[in-house]
Every structure is written in structure tokens, then in C-alpha cells.
N, C-alpha and C positions, 0 to 999 in steps of 0.2 A: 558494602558491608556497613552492617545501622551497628550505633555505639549499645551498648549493655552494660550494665551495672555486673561488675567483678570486681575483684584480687588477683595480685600477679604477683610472682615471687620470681626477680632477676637473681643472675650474679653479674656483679661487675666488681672487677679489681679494684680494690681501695687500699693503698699501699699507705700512705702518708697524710696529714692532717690536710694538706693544700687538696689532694684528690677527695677527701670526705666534702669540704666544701663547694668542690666541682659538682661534683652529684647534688648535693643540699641546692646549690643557685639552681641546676638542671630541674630538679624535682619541683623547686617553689613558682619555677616558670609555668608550668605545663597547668593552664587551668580549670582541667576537665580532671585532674588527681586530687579527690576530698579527704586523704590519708594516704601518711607520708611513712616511713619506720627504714633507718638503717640500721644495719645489724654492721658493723664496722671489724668486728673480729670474726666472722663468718664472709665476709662481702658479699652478704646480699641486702638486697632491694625490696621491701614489700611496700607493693600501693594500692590503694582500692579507690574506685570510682564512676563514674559514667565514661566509659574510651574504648576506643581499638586498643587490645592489647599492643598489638604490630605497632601502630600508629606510633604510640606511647616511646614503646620500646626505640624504635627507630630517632623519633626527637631525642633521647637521652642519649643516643650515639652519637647525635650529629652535635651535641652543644658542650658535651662533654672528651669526645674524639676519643674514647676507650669500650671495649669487647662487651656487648649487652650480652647474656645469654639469659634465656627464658625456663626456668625450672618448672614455674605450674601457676595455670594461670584455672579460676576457680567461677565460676558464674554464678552469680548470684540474684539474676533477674526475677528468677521464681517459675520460669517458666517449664514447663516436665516434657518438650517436645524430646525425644529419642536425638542423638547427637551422631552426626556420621563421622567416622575417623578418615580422618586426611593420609593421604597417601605420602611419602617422600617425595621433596619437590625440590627445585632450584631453579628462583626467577629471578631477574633483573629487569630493573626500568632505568633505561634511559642513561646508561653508563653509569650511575650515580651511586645506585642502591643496589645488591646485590643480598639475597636474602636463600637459606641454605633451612630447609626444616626437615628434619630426620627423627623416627621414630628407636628408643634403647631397649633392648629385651626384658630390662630391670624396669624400666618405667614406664609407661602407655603412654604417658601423656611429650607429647612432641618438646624438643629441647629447638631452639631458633635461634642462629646466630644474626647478625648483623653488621655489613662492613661500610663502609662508606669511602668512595675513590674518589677524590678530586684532582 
């Protein structure tokens, strides 16, 4: 999968001032995120840049240790190729990563959870 210029709108629980800063260190590591935006009384996440959505998503689970879920993620490359919809899926690599995408009747676009087992 080639990286593409998008927007991706998480939620992740942000309960208290020390977990907004979890996210904040999480987000200013990742150096492929050219914008950052926390929404702190909604708990979402928007970021835009050149990445794998996934990719993304997955580094902020693993450095932050709390529930990524993926709302809508937005492409912006320019490109008008036709987009094929992904079926419901559930894969796992390597005991580690376990990843869950499921299509809502209200929503078309895929919601992705992300767990992390160690």
C-alpha cells in the first residue's frame, strides 16, 4: 500500500489532561502528520498528511496504549480513479496487531478498530 495525501478523523478517549498530552507527544512523533487538531470535548482526532491511514492509526495505539477508532478518512491526492469498497474483514499479523473493519448502515464509509496484545 503507497502513502497518499489525506485527512483522517479518529476517536480516541480523552478523559483527563495527562491523556490529551498522551495523544499530543503520540501525534508530534509521527513525522509523516503535517496537521494535527484535537477536538478534546468531542474525543476526536483530525490529521492530514502523506500516510497510511492504518499505519497511522495503529502507531497512536501502540504509543498511547488506548482504542483508535477510525470515523472517516478523506483522500485528497486528486486523483478521480473509481474506489472499490472493501468488504468486512478481520486480520491479524503475527499475534501482535489484530485489526477488525466493518462496514454501519448509517455510514458507508468503514469504522476500524485497533488492538494491540502483548
Amino acid at each position: 500500500m503507497t502513502q497518499k495525501l489525506c485527512c483522517m478523523v479518529m476517536r480516541i478517549n480523552i478523559d483527563c489532561k495527562g491523556c490529551y498530552m498522551k495523544v499530543s507527544r503520540a501525534l508530534l512523533t509521527i513525522p509523516e502528520l503535517e496537521t494535527r487538531f484535537i477536538e478534546k470535548n468531542h474525543s476526536r482526532v483530525i490529521v492530514c498528511g502523506n500516510f497510511i491511514p492504518q499505519d497511522v492509526a495503529i502507531k497512536i495505539r501502540k504509543k498511547t496504549n488506548r482504542r483508535v477508532e477510525i470515523l472517516e478518512i478523506q483522500d485528497l491526492s486528486g486523483n478521480d480513479e473509481p474506489k472499490q469498497e472493501e468488504m468486512p474483514l478481520i486480520t491479524s499479523c503475527g499475534n501482535q496487531v489484530e485489526t477488525e473493519t466493518y462496514v454501519t448502515s448509517q455510514n458507508p464509509q468503514p469504522h476500524m478498530y485497533f488492538q494491540v496484545y502483548r
